[in-house]
C-alpha positions as CSV (number, residue, x, y, z in Angstrom):
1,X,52.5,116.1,122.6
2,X,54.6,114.0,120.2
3,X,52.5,110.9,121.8
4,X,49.1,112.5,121.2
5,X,50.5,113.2,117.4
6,X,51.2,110.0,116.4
7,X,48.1,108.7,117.5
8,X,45.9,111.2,115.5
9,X,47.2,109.9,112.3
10,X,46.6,106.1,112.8
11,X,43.1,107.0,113.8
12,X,42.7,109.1,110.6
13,X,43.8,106.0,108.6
14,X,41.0,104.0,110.4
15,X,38.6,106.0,109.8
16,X,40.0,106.3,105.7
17,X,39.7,102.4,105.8
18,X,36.3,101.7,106.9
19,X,35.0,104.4,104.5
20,X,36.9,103.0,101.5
21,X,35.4,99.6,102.4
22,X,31.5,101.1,102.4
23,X,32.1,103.4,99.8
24,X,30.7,101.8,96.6
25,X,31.4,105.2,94.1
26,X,34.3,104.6,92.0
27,X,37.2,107.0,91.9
28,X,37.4,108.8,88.5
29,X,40.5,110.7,87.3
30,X,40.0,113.7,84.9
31,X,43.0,113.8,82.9
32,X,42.9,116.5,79.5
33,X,43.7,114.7,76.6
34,X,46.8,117.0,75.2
35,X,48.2,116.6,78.6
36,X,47.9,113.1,77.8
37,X,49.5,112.9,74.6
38,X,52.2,115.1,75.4
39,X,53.2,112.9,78.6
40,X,52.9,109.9,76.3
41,X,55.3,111.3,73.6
42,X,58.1,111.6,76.5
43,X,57.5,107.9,77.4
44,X,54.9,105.6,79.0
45,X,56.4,105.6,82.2
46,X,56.3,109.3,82.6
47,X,52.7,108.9,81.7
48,X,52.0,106.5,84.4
49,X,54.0,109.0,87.0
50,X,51.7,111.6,86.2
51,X,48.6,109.7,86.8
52,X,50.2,108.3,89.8
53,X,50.5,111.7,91.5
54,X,46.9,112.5,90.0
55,X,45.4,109.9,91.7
56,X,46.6,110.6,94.9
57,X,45.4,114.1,94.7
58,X,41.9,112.5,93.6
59,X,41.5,110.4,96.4
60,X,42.6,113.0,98.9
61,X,40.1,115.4,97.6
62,X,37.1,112.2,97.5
63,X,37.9,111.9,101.4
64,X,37.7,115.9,101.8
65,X,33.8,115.8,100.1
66,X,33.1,112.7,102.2
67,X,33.9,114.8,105.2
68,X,33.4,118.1,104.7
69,X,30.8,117.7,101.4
70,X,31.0,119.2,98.1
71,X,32.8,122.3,97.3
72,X,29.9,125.6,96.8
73,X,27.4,123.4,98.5
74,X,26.4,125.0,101.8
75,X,25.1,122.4,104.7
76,X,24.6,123.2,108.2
77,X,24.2,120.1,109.4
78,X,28.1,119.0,108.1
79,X,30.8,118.7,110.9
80,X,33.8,120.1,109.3
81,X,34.7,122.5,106.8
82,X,37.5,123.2,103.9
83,X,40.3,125.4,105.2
84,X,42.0,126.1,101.8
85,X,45.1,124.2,100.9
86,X,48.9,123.1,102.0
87,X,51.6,121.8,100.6
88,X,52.8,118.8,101.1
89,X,54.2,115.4,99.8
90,X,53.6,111.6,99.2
91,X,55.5,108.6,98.6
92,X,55.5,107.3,94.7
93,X,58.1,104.7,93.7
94,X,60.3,105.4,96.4
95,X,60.8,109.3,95.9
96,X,58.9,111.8,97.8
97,X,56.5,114.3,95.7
98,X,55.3,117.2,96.4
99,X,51.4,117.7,95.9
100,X,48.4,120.0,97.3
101,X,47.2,119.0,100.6
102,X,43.3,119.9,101.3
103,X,42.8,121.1,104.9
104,X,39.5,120.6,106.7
105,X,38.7,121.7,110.3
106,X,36.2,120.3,112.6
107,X,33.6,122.3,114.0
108,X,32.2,121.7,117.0
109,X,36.4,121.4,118.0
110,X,38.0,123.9,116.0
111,X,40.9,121.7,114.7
112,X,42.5,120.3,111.9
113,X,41.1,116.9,111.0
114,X,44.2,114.9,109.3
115,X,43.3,112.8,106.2
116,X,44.0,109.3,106.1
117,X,44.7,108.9,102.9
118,X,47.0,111.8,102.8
119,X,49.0,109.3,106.0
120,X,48.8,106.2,103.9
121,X,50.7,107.9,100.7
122,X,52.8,109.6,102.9
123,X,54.3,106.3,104.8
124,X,58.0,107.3,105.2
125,X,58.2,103.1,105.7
126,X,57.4,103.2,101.8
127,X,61.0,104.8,101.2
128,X,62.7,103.0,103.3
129,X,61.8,99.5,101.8
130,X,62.2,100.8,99.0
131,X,65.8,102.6,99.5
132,X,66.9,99.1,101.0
133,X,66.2,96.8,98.1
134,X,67.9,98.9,95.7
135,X,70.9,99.4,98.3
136,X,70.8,95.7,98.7
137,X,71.2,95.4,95.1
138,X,74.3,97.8,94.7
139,X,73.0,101.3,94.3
140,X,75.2,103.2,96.6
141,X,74.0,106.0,98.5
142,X,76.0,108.4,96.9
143,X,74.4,108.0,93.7
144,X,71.1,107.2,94.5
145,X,69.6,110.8,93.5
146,X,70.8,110.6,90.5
147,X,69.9,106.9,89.4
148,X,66.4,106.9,91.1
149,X,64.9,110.2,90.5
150,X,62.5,110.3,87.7
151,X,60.3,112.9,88.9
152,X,61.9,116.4,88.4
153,X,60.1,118.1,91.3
154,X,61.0,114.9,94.0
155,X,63.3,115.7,96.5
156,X,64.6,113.8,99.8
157,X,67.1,112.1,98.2
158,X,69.9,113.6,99.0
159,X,72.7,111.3,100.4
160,X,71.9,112.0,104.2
161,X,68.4,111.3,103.3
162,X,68.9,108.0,101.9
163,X,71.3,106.9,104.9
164,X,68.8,107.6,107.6
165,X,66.1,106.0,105.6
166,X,68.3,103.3,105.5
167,X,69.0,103.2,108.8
168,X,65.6,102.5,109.7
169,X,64.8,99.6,107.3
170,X,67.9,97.8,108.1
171,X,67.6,98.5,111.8
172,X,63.4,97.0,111.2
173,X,64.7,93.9,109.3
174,X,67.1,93.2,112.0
175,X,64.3,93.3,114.3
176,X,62.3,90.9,112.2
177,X,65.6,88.8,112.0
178,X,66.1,88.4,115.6
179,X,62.2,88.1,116.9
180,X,60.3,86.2,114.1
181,X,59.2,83.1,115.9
182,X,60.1,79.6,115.0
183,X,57.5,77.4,117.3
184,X,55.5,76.3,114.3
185,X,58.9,75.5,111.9
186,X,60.0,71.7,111.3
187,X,63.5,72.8,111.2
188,X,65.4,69.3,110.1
189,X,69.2,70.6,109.5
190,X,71.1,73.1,110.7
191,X,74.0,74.6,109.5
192,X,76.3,77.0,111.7
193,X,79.0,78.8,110.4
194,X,80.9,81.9,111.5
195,X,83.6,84.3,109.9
196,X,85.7,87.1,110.2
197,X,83.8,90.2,109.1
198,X,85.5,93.7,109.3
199,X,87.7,92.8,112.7
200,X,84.4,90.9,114.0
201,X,83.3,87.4,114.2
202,X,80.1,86.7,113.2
203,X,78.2,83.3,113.9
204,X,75.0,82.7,111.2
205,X,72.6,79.9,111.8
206,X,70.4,78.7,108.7
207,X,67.7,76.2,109.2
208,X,66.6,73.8,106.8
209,X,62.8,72.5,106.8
210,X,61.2,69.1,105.8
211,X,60.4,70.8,102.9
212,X,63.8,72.0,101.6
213,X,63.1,75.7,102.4
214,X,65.8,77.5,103.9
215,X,65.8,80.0,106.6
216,X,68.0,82.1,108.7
217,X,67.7,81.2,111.8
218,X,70.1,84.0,114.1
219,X,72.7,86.0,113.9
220,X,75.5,86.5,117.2
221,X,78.2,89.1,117.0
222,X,81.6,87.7,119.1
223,X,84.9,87.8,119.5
224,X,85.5,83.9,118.8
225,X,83.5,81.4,117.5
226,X,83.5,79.8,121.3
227,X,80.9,77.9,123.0
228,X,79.6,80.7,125.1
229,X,78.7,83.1,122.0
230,X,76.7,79.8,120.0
231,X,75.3,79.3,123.4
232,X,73.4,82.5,123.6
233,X,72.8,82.5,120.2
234,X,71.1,78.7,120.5
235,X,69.4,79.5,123.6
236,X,68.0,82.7,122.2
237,X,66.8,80.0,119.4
238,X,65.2,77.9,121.9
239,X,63.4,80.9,123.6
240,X,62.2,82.1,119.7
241,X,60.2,78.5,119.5
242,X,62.8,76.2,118.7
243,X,62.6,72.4,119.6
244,X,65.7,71.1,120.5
245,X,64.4,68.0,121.8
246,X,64.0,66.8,118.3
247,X,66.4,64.9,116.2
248,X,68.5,67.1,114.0
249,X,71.2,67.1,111.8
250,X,73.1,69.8,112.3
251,X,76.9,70.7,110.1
252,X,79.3,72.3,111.4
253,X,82.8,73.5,110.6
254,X,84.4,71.9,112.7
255,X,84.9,74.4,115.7
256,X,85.2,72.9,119.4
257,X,83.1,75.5,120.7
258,X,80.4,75.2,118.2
259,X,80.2,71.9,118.8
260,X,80.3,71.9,122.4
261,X,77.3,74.7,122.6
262,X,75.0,72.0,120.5
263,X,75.7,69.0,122.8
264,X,75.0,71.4,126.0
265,X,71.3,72.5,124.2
266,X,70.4,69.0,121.9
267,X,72.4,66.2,123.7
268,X,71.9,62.8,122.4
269,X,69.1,64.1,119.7
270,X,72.0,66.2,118.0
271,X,74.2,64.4,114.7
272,X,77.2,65.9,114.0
273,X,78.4,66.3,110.4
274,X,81.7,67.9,109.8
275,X,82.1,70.1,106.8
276,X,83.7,67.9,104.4
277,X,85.2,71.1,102.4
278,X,86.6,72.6,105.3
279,X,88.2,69.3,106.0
280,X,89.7,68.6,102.7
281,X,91.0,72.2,103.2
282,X,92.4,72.2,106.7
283,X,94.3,68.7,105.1
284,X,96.1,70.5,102.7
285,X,96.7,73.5,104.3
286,X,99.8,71.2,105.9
287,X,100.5,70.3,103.1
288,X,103.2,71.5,100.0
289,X,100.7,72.7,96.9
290,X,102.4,69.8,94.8
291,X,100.6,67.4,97.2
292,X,97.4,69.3,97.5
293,X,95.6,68.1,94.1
294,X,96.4,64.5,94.9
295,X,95.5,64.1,98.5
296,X,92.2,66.2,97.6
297,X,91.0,63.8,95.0
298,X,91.6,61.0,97.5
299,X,89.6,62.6,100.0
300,X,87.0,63.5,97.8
301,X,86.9,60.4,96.3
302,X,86.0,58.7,99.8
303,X,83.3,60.6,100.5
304,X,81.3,60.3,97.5
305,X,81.3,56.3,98.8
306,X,78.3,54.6,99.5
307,X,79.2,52.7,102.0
308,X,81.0,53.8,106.0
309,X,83.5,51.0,105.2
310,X,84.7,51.8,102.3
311,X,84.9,55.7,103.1
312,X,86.6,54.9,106.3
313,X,89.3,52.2,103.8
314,X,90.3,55.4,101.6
315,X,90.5,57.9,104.1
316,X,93.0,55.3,106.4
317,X,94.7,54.2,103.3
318,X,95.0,57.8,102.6
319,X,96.4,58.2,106.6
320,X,99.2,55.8,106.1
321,X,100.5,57.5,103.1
322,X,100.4,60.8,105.1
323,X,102.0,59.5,107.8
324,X,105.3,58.7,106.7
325,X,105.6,62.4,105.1
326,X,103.6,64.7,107.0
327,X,102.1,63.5,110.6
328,X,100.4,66.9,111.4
329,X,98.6,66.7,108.0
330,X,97.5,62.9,109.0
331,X,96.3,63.4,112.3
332,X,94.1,66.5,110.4
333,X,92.6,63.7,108.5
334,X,91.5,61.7,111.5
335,X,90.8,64.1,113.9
336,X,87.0,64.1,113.9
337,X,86.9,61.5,110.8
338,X,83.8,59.6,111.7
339,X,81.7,62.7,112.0
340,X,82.8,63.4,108.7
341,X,80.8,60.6,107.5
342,X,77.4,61.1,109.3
343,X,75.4,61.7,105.8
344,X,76.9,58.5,104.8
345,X,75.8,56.7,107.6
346,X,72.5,57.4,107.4
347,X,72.4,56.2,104.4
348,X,70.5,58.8,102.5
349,X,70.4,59.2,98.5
350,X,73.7,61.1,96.9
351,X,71.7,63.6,95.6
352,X,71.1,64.7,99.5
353,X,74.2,63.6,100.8
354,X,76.1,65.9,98.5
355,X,74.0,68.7,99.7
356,X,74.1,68.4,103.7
357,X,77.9,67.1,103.2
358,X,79.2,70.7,103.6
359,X,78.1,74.5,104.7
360,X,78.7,75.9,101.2
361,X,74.5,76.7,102.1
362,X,76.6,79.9,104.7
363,X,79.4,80.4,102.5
364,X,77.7,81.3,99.8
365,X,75.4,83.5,101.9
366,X,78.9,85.4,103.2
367,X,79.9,86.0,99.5
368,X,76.7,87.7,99.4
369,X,77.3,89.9,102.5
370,X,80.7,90.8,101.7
371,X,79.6,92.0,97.7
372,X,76.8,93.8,99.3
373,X,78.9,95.8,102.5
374,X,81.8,96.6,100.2
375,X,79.6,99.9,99.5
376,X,80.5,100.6,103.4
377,X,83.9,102.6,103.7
378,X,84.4,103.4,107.5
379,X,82.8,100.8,110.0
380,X,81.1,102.5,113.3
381,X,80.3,101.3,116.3
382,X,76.7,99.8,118.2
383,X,74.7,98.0,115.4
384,X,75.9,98.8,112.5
385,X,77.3,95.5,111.4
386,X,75.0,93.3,112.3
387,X,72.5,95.8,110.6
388,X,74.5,95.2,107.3
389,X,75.3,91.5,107.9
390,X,71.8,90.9,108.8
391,X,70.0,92.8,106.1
392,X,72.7,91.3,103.4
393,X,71.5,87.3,105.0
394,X,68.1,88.3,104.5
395,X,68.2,89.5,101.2
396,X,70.3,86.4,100.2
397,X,67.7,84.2,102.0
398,X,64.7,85.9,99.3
399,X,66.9,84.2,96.4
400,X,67.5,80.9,98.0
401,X,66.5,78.0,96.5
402,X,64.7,74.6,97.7
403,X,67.5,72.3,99.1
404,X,68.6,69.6,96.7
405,X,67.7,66.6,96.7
406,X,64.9,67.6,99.3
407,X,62.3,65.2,98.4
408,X,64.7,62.7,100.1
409,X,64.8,64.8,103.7
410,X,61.8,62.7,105.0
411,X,64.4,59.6,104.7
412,X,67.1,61.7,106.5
413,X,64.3,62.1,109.1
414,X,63.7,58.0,109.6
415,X,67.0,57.7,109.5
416,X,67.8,60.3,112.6
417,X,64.9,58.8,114.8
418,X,66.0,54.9,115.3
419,X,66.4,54.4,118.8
420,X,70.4,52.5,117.7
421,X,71.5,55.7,115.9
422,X,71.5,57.8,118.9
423,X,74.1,55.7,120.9
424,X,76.1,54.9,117.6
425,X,76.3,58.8,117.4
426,X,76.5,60.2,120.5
427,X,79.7,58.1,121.4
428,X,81.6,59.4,118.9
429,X,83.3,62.3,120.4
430,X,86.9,61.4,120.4
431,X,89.6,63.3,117.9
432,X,90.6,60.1,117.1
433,X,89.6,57.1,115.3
434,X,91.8,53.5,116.6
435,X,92.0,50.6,115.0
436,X,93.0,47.0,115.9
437,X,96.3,45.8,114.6
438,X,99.6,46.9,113.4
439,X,97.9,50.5,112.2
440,X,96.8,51.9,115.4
441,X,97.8,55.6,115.8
């Protein structure tokens, strides 16, 4: 039965369609004038609500005289006839309405005919994108009814009301997260990041195209941030479209396992840039904080060089200092040091560099997802946190920006695909960096 009734509706809103797109007669509103100016006196948008919910209640009554004819006008030829009026609601700005529903009932099968029109107002999917922007943007549920109602009759907008339509939008743009295919997407960079969100760690991939669009890629709940939970998140990238045959940069914390899950999927077509900001930081967290500013402005200062050489001269200058004071901050600084410098080896503009250098693109998207989940005060269990995490990405991804310096990405692109920089990359996988003469470590 519940089958059958969802099936009635769609096939009502068909029917609606095809009319509406042969139907040449304009819809005209009759609206009385003092009505008018009284409505207009309490301000333009009240106006504008009234005629909303007028409207509706026009074309609902247009579709009744298509189908049933006009009212007083007897026709035995007509296959369905009025059967008074119901009440009932429809969707306007978010809030449901409550307005007068014509019935009509078919003749030769005595049974309600639904209106399509009446289906198409009444969406519920029309609340629930609605509830999730303005949730997104920090309208708790608790006070949604009284910061969203304007109309004085609305009602469904209670706080339980709100949460489950909620509940379905987020649970739908998951969905569109985790499916939306990604076979046609010239995905140059990507970054992969994870955190600690509410007891759970959470691994977020963002793409980067030729264009300097950004995109989220996936989303993995895990414990850790090991190779086997960027694994399935990869592979699930891979089965979504993705070409890991391609060259691609792709920056990274830092994270063994990360790491380790990239080289299994991309192999030799993979270059590995180390955050440079997570760097600097794990340096000078072994480090006293009257040491910090110094040894940060060193660091910083080699990677805004030009050249490998001269990065690699501040960085082991830098070493040697460290050495003598603090060996577990030094061998921080070289551990992984010459993936620190992949930008700089490929010699792209600053202007780029600068931008692919670190994954401030995924930090800045968790400063988003914590501001907008701090409305949450007790954490359940199945999908609620990736529902809030994954909702909060996506409405940071609709405020991203173009990547800059991305008119330059084509030259990160070159760069990536001569033959030489595939050994020259691929072979740098030890923790260490050794040098001839009397400063080996």
């Amino acid at each position: 039965m519940k089958q059958r009734y969802q099936n009635k509706p769609s096939a009502a809103v068909e029917q609606f369609r095809e009319w509406a797109n042969s139907n040449d007669q304009p819809v005209q509103l009759s609206f009385p004038t003092p009505e008018m100016a009284a409505l207009a006196e309490q301000g333009l948008g009240e106006l504008l609500r009234k005629v909303g919910k007028l409207f509706i209640e026009t074309v609902m009554e247009a579709e009744a005289e298509q189908l049933a004819g006009p009212r007083s006008h007897p026709d035995a030829q007509r296959q369905a006839y009025r059967w008074g009026t119901e009440d009932g609601s429809c969707v306007i700005d978010g809030q449901k309405v409550p307005v007068a529903r014509p019935r009509l009932r078919s003749k030769a099968q005595d049974r309600e005919i639904p209106l399509g029109s009446y289906e198409l107002f009444q969406r519920s999917s029309l609340i629930e994108e609605s509830v999730w922007h303005k949730i997104m943007h920090g309208l708790t549920m608790r006070s949604y009814k009284e910061v969203v109602q304007q109309f004085s009759d609305a009602y469904g907008l209670k706080k339980s009301a709100v949460s489950e339509h909620f509940i379905e939008a987020s649970r739908r743009k998951l969905e569109q997260l985790l499916t939306r295919s990604l076979a046609n997407l010239s995905i140059c960079v990507m970054m992969i990041d994870g955190t600690i969100f509410k007891g759970a760690n959470l691994v977020v991939a963002i793409g980067i195209d030729r264009f300097g669009h950004k995109l989220v890629l996936g989303l993995r709940q895990g414990a850790t941030e090991n190779a086997a939970v960027v694994g399935e998140l990869l592979s699930e990238l891979a089965e979504r479209g993705l070409d890991f045959t391609k060259p691609r940069l792709y920056v990274v914390d830092g994270g063994k396992g990360i790491r380790r899950a990239i080289q299994n999927h991309a192999g030799e077509a993979a270059f590995f840039q180390r955050c440079q900001v997570h760097k600097i930081r794990n340096v000078c967290d072994h480090l006293p904080e009257g040491q910090q500013h110094a040894v940060r402005f060193q660091m910083r200062t080699a990677y805004e060089k030009t050249e490998v050489a001269d990065a690699k001269q501040v960085l082991y200058q830098l070493h040697d200092q460290l050495l003598q004071d603090n060996p577990s901050a030094a061998a921080s600084l070289v551990e992984g040091l010459e993936e620190t410098l992949t930008v700089t080896d490929l010699r792209i503009p600053p202007k780029l560099r600068r931008s692919l250098a670190s994954t401030n693109g995924i930090e800045s998207s968790f400063s988003v997802v914590d501001r907008v989940c701090r409305q949450v005060k007790r954490w359940q269990g199945s999908d609620h946190r990736l529902r809030w995490v994954g909702s909060a990405i996506l409405y940071a991804e609709q405020h991203w920006s173009r990547l800059h310096g991305y008119k330059y990405i084509a030259a990160l692109v070159t760069a990536m695909r001569q033959p030489m920089r595939y050994a020259s990359n691929s072979s740098n996988v030890k923790p260490c960096v050794v040098r001839p003469g009397p400063r080996n470590i």
